[in-house]
C-alpha positions in Angstrom: 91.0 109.9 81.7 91.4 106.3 83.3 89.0 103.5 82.8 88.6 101.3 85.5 87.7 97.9 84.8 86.6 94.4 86.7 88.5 91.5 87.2 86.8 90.4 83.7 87.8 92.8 82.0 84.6 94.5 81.7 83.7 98.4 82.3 83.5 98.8 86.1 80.1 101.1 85.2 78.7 102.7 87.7 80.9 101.4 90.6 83.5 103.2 93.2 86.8 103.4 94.3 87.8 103.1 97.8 91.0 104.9 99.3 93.1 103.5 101.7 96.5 103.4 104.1 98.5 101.9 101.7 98.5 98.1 102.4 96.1 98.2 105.0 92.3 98.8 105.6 92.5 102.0 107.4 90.8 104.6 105.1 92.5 107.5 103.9 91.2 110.7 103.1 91.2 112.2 99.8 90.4 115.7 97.9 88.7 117.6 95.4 91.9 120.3 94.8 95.5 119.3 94.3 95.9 121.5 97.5 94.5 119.0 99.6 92.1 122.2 100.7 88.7 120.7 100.0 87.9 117.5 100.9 86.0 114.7 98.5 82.1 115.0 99.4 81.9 111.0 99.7 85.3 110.0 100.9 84.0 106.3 101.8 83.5 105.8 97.8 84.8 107.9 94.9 81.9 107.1 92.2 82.3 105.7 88.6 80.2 106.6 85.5 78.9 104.5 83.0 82.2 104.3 81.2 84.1 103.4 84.2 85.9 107.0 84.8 85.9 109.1 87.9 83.2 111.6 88.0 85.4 113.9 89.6 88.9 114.6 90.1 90.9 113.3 93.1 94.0 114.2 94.7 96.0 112.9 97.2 99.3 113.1 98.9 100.1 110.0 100.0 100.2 106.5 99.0 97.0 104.4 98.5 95.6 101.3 98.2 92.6 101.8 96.1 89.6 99.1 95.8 87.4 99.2 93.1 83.7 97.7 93.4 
């Protein structure tokens, strides 16, 4: 599974990712199931664990542009 990481270079533990329009600060929805049938319980931010992975999976049709904090 991915690790996300700051612009250090350090774990990004216990942060979020944020899904957007690509290019553009319109948020876009994303989804628990490849089906796009259930949608993420916190779509404003996808949380991190302490090692800097997703806690849950995340699906998505279209193109993002994803922020991590």
């Amino acid at each position: 599974m991915e690790q996300f990481f700051d612009d250090n270079g350090n774990v990004l533990s216990n942060g979020y990712l944020q899904f957007f329009q690509n290019e553009s600060a319109v948020p876009e929805p994303t989804y628990n199931d490849p089906d796009e049938n259930v949608g993420s319980l916190n779509p404003d931010n996808v949380p991190l664990d302490g090692s800097g992975r997703l806690t849950l999976n995340v699906y998505g049709s279209v193109l993002y542009t994803v922020k991590k904090f």
